[in-house]
Steps between C-alpha positions, in 0.01 A plus 500: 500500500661653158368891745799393716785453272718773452487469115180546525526810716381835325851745502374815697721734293330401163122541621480822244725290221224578207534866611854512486753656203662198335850683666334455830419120418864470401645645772283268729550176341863589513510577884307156543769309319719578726312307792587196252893587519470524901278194532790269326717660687372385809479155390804420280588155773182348417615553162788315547351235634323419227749578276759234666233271484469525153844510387548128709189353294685657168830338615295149567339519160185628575303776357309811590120561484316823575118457533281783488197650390414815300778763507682302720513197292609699237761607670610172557534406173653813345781427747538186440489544074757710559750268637538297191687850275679610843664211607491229284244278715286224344132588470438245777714646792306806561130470454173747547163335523193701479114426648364446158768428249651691239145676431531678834796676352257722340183479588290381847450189526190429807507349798896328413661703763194371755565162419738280735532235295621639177883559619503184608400346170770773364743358709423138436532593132848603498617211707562709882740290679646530842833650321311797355404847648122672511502852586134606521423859420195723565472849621223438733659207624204316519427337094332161537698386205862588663362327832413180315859488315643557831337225718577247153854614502560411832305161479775403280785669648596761279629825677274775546521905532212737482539870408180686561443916588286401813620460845410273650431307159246171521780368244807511718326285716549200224853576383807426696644846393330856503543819349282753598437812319252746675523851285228619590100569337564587122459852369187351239318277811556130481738507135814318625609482138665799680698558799473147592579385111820688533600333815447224356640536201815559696514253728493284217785677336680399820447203520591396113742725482704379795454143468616542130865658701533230750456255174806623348278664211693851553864613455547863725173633378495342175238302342743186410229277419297722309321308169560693176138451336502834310716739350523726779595225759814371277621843496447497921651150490817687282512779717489298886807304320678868465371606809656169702830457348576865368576365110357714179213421321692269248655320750126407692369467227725202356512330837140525494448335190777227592340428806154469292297797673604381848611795676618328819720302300620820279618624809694204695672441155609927517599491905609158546662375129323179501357368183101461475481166570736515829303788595146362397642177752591716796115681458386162504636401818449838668109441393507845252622703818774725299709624761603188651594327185737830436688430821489137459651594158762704645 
C-alpha cells in the first residue's frame, strides 16, 4: 500500500544524493520546492472552500481544530499557537491536536498515529460540537488517527476539511472539503517533513491568515489586533498605529497608552475623533471587525 503513494515514491533525480556536493543538494531541493509553489497554485478554490467554511464557523462562535500526526501535527499546532500574538484570538479558537499529546512535540510517541480512536477521545476532550471545524492533516493522506477524528467529527456534526499531499487521499473521502497537495516523491525518500511539510505549512498560512482578514483582525495590511506580550511587539503595536493614521511616534504612542495597548482603538480614536469608550462600543457591535466600525463612525 504505503509502495503506491507518491510520498512514498523514491525522487529519480536524487538516486546519487550521498554522492552529490552539498551545492548540488541545494540546488535540487530548491528546484523541488518549486513543484510545492505550482501544486497550490493549481488548487487555490479548494482552498477557498475550506477557508469560507471556516470563517462561517468563526462568525457562529465556533472554533478551529487541526488534527495530525508527526510533522504534520506539528504543523498544526505551530499555526494555530501562533494565532493568539497575531491576531488577538483566545487560545480556544484555533486549536492543533497531536496523535500523542504534547510529548509527540518532541519525541515519537508508538503506534498514536495508528490508533483510530485516540482523536476521537482528543476531540471528546475538548468538547467538539457541531459549531466547530476539524481539518485533518497528514501527508500521506491516509493516518488512522486523522481518519478516526474525521468519522467522530462528523458523527456530531462539526464541519470537516482534509488537507493531505496524496491524490486521491483515503482522508478526503471522510471530510466534506479537500485539499489535495501532490508535489511529488521527496528528494530524501519518504521525509515529508519536506516538500510536503512546506505545502503544508502554507496551506495553513492560508487558511489562518485569511480567515483572520475576513474577521476584521486586519486594517490594509496591518496587524490591528496584534497582542503586545513583549517588548518588541509594543514597539510593532506603536509603529502599525503610525503606519495607519500617519501621526509621529509621540502622538501613537499616547493614544496607545490612552486606549490601554488596544491598537484598534488607538486608531478609530486618530481617524474617526471618537473617544475610547464610543469607539470601544462601535468595535463591540461590529464584533472587533475595524473597518466597519470606522465607517459606521464616520
Amino acid at each position: 500500500m504505503l509502495e503506491k503513494l507518491l510520498t512514498e515514491k523514491r525522487n529519480p533525480r536524487s538516486m546519487a544524493l550521498d554522492q552529490m556536493s552539498n551545492l548540488e543538494i541545494i540546488t535540487l531541493m530548491n528546484q523541488e520546492d518549486y513543484q510545492v509553489i505550482e501544486t497550490i497554485k493549481k488548487n487555490t478554490e479548494s482552498i477557498d472552500q475550506v477557508i469560507e467554511d471556516v470563517v462561517a464557523v468563526f462568525k457562529n462562535g465556533g472554533r478551529l481544530f487541526y488534527i495530525g500526526a508527526g510533522t504534520s501535527g506539528r504543523l498544526g499546532i505551530l499555526d494555530a499557537v501562533e494565532c493568539v500574538p497575531t491576531f488577538s484570538t483566545n487560545p480556544e479558537m484555533v486549536q492543533g491536536l497531536i496523535a500523542g499529546g504534547v510529548t509527540a512535540l518532541t519525541e515519537a510517541v508508538e503506534g498514536s498515529e495508528d490508533s483510530l480512536s485516540l482523536a476521537e477521545a482528543d476531540l471528546r476532550q475538548v468538547g467538539l460540537s457541531e459549531k466547530d471545524y476539524v481539518l485533518g492533516i497528514s501527508a500521506s493522506g491516509r493516518t488512522p488517527y486523522v481518519i478516526g477524528g474525521l468519522n467522530y467529527a462528523k458523527q456530531v456534526g462539526a464541519k470537516t476539511g482534509a488537507l493531505s499531499c496524496n491524490s486521491p487521499a483515503e482522508i478526503s473521502q471522510y471530510a466534506e472539503q479537500k485539499i489535495e497537495l501532490p508535489v511529488g516523491p521527496e528528494v530524501l525518500t519518504g521525509s515529508t517533513r519536506l516538500k510536503a511539510g512546506t505545502a503544508q505549512k502554507l496551506v495553513l498560512n492560508m487558511i489562518s491568515t485569511i480567515s483572520m482578514i475576513r474577521l476584521g483582525k486586519v486594517f490594509n495590511n496591518l496587524m490591528v489586533d496584534v497582542k503586545p506580550t513583549n517588548k518588541k511587539l509594543v514597539e510593532r503595536s506603536k509603529r502599525i498605529i503610525m503606519e495607519a493614521t500617519g501621526v509621529s511616534a509621540e502622538v501613537a504612542e499616547e493614544y496607545y497608552r490612552e486606549a490601554d495597548q488596544n491598537v484598534k482603538l488607538a486608531i478609530m480614536q486618530i481617524l474617526t475623533g471618537i473617544d475610547v469608550a464610543t469607539a470601544s462600543k462601535l468595535l463591540a457591535e461590529h464584533q472587533g471587525n475595524i473597518r466597519e466600525a470606522i465607517q459606521d463612525a464616520k
